[in-house]
DRENDO-759996 format. One record per residue (C-alpha): residue in one letter; x, y, z. Coordinates in Angstrom, 2 decimals, decimal comma. Layout:
BEGIN
A;X;Y;Z
...
//
This chain:
BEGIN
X;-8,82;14,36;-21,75
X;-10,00;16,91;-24,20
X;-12,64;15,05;-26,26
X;-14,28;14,29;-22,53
X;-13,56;10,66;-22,18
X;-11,72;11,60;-19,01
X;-12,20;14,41;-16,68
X;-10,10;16,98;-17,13
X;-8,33;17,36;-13,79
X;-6,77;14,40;-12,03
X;-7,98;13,14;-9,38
X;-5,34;11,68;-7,73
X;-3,70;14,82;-7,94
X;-2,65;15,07;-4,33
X;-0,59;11,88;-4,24
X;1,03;13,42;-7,46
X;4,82;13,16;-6,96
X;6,57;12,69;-10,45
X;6,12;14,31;-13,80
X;8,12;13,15;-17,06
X;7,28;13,08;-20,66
X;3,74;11,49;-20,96
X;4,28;9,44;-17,41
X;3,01;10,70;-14,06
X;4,24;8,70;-10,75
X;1,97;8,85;-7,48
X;2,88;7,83;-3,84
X;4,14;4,69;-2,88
X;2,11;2,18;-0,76
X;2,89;-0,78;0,92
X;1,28;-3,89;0,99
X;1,32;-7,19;2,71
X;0,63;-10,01;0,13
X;1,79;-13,54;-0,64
X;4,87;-13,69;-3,73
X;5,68;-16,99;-5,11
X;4,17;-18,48;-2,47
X;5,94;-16,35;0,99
X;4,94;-13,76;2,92
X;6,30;-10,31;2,01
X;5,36;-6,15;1,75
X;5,20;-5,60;-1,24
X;6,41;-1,31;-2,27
X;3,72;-0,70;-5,25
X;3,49;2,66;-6,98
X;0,59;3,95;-9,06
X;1,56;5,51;-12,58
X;-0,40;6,62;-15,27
X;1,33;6,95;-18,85
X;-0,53;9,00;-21,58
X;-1,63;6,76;-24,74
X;-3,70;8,02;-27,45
X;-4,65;11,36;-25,47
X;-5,53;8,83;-22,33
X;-4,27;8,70;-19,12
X;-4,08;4,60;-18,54
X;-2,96;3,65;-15,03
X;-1,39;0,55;-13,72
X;0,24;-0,24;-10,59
X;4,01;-1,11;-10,40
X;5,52;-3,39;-7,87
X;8,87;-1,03;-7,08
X;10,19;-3,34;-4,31
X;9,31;-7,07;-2,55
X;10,58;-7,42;1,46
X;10,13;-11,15;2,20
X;8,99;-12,09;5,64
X;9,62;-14,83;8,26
X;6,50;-17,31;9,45
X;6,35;-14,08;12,03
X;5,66;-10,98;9,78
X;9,25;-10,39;10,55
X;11,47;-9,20;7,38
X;14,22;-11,66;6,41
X;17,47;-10,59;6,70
X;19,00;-9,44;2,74
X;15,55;-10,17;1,24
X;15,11;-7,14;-0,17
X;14,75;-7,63;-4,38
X;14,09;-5,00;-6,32
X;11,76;-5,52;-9,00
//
């Protein structure tokens, strides 16, 4: 951040929600996708964790809903992740 490599306000600031020790959590989206082969939204959540005096991001899959041949969620398939 400092030395330049990376600017040195963030600018996904305004889907900010969650500051910790070296770890910033954004907003949650959901997404439709395929898992293991079934249909199923898909809760992801951008973080960014500080390494070395960088912010490195990565997505986290928070939550999978499985869904029926219709879109429609199953009934008790939420899992956690």
């Amino acid at each position: 951040m400092l030395d330049g490599r990376q600017p040195s306000t963030d600018p996904d600031v305004l889907d900010l929600e969650e500051i910790g020790d070296g770890v910033r959590m954004y907003a949650r989206d959901l997404v439709r996708t395929s898992v293991e082969g079934r249909p199923a939204h898909v809760s992801t959540r951008m973080t960014k964790t500080l390494v070395d005096g960088c912010w490195e991001t990565s997505h986290v899959h928070e939550d999978i809903e499985y869904l029926d041949g219709n879109g429609t969620p199953q009934k008790g398939s939420d899992r956690k992740v």
